[in-house]
N, C-alpha and C positions, 0 to 999 in steps of 0.2 A: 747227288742223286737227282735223276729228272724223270716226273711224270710222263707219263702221252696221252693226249687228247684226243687222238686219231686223227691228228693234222701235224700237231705239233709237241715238242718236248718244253718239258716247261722245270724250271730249277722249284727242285722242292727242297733242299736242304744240301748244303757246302762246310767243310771244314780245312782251314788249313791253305786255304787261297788268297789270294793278292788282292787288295782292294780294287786294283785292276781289272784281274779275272774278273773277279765276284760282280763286279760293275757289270760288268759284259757277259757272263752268265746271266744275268737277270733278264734277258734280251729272250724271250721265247725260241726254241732254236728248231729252222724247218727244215727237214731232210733234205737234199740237195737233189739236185735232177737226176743223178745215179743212182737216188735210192738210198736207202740207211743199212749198212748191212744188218740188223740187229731188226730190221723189217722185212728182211727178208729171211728170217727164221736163223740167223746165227745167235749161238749161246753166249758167246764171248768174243771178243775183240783181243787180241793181246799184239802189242805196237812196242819192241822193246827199245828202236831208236825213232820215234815219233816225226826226225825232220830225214831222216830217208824213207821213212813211209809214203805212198804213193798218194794218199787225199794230202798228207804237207806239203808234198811236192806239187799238187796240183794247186796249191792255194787254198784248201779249204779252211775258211774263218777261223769255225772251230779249232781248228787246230792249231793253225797261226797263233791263234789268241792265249792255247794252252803253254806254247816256247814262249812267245816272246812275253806276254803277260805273266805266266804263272812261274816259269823258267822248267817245265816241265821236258823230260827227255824219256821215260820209259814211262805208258800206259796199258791199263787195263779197263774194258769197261764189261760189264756181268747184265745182262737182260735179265729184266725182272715181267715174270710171265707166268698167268694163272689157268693154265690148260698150257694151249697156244695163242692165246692174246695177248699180245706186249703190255703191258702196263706203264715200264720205265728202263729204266735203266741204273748200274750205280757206277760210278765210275775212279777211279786210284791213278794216281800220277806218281812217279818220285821224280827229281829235278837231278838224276845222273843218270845214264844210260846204264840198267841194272836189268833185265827180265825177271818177271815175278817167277817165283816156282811153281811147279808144280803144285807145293802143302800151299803156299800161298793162295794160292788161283781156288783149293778146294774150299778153305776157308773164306773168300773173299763169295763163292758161289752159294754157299753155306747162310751167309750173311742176306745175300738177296733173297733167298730163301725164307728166311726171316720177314726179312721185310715183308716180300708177298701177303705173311698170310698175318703181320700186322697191318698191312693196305685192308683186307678184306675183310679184318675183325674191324678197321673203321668206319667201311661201308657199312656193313651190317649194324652198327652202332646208331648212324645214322638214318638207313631205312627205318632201324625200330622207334627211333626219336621221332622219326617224321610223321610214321603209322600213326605214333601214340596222339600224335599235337593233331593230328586227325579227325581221330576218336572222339578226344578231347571236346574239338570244336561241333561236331554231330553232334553228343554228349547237348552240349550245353544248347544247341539247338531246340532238340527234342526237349529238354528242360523247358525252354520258352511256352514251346508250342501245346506242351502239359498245362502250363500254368493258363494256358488262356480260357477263358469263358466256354463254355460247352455249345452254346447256342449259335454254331457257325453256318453260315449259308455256302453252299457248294460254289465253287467258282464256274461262274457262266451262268448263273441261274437268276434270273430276275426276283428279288426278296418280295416282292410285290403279287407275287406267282405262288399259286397254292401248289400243292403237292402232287 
């Protein structure tokens, strides 16, 4: 699974990869000059022989990285999107030339689905944490500024200066 930062993808969590990969997924990954399809509003990607697919063939890292590092031969990867704003992505390999099915693909889309709106119960988790440590600190501010002496002179006024 990979984040987007609205530059780039970023590995937020792998299982089941090659120390290889995983090395080399940890690498921030930025869409290429043609674009990501998955930025250009596609739901899914589905690549059922990965090295007669056309970014392998053109060389695309990524994908390089997925054959010959992972020994990956059939892909799927599922956009993960909160309206229409990409979030991430999640992504499945198996290392035979197999197409995911149909029940497959609804369950794998089902799971992003999940994810999303675990992504956005952590933002939310967050904002409210941030709010609070906030509050908090005004909170103990105004505490201060209770506790001081009553007898304060306005700022800019000469104390020396009657009323």
């Amino acid at each position: 699974m990979r984040t987007y930062d609205g530059e780039r993808f970023h590995l937020a969590a792998s299982r089941g990869a090659s120390a290889e990969l995983l090395e080399f997924q940890r690498e921030p990954l930025t869409p290429g000059p043609g674009g990501f399809r998955l930025l250009r509003g596609e739901a899914l990607i589905h690549v059922p022989d990965i090295i007669e697919g056309a970014a392998y063939q053109a060389g695309a890292p990524a994908q390089r990285a997925l054959v010959e590092l992972g020994g990956a031969r059939s892909y799927l990867s599922v956009a993960l999107r909160k309206e229409k704003a990409l979030l991430g992505y999640m992504s499945f390999y198996r290392r035979e030339v197999r197409p995911f099915s149909d029940k497959q693909i609804a369950l794998l889309q089902n799971f992003a689905a999940q994810a999303v709106i675990a992504m956005e119960n952590a933002r939310l988790i967050t904002e409210t944490r941030e709010a609070l440590e906030q509050q908090t600190a005004t909170a103990e501010v105004l505490q201060v500024i209770n506790s001081s002496p009553g007898d304060l002179t306005p700022v800019g006024r000469d104390p020396r200066q009657g009323q």
